[in-house]
C-alpha positions as CSV (number, residue, x, y, z in Angstrom):
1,X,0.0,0.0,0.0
2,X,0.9,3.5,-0.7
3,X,-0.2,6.3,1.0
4,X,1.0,9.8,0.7
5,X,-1.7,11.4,3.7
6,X,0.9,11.6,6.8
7,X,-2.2,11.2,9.6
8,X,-2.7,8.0,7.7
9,X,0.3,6.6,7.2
10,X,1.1,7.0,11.1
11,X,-2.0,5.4,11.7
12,X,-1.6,2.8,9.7
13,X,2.0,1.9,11.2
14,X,0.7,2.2,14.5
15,X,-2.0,-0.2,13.7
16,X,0.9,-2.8,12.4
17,X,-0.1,-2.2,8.7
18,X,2.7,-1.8,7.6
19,X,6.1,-0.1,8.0
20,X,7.0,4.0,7.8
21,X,9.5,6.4,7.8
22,X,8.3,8.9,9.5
23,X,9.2,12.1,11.2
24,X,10.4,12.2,14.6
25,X,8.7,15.3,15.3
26,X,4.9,14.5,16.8
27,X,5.2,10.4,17.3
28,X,7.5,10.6,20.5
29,X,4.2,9.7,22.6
30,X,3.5,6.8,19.9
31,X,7.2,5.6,20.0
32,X,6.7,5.5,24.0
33,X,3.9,4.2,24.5
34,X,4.7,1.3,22.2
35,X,2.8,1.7,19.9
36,X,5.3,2.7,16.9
37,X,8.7,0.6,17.4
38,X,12.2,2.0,15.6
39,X,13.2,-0.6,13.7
40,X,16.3,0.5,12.1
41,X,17.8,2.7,14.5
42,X,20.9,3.2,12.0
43,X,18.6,5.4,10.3
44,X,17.7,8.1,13.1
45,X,20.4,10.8,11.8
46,X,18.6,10.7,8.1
47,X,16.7,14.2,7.8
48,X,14.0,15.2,5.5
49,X,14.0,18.6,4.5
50,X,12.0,20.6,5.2
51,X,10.9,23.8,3.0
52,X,8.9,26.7,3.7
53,X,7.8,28.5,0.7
54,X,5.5,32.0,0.5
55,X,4.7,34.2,-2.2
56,X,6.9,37.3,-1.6
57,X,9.9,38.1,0.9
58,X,9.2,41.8,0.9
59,X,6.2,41.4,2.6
60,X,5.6,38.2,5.3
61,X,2.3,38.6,7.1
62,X,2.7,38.4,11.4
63,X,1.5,35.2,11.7
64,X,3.6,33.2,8.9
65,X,6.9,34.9,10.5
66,X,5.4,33.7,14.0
67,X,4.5,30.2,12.4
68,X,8.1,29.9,10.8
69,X,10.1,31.1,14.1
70,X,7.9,28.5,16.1
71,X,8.9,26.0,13.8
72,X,12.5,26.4,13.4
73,X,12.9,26.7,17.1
74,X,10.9,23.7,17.6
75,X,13.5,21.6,14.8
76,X,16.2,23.2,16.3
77,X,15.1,22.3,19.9
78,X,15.1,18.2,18.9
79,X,18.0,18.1,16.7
C-alpha cells in the first residue's frame, strides 16, 4: 500500500499495517507508548528537508513569521 496522507500513514504503522519512515517530530508519545517501534535505529540521523515556501519576501504577514520562528525553534530544539 501506498499512502502519501501523513495522519494515515502513522495510523496505519501504528495499527501494524505496515512499516514508515516517518518524522520524529509528533510520534514521541506513539514511539513511548509502544505503539510505533524503531526498527532501524541506524537510520535516526537521516533528515527530511523541510521547506517553507511563501509568495513574496518583501512582505511576510505576522502570523507566517510567527509560524516559521515556532517551527524552526521547535527543529532546532530536537536536533
Amino acid at each position: 500500500m501506498l499512502l502519501s496522507d501523513v495522519a494515515t500513514i502513522t495510523q496505519s504503522a501504528s495499527l501494524v499495517y505496515g512499516i514508515a519512515q516517518l518524522l520524529e517530530l509528533g510520534i514521541e508519545s506513539l514511539i513511548e507508548s509502544g505503539r510505533l517501534e524503531v526498527i532501524f535505529p541506524d537510520w535516526l540521523d537521516e533528515r527530511f528537508p523541510l521547506y517553507a515556501l511563501h509568495p513574496s519576501r518583501n512582505y511576510l504577514p505576522p502570523k507566517t513569521r510567527a509560524f516559521l520562528d515556532f517551527v524552526i525553534a521547535t527543529v532546532k530544539s530536537r536536533t
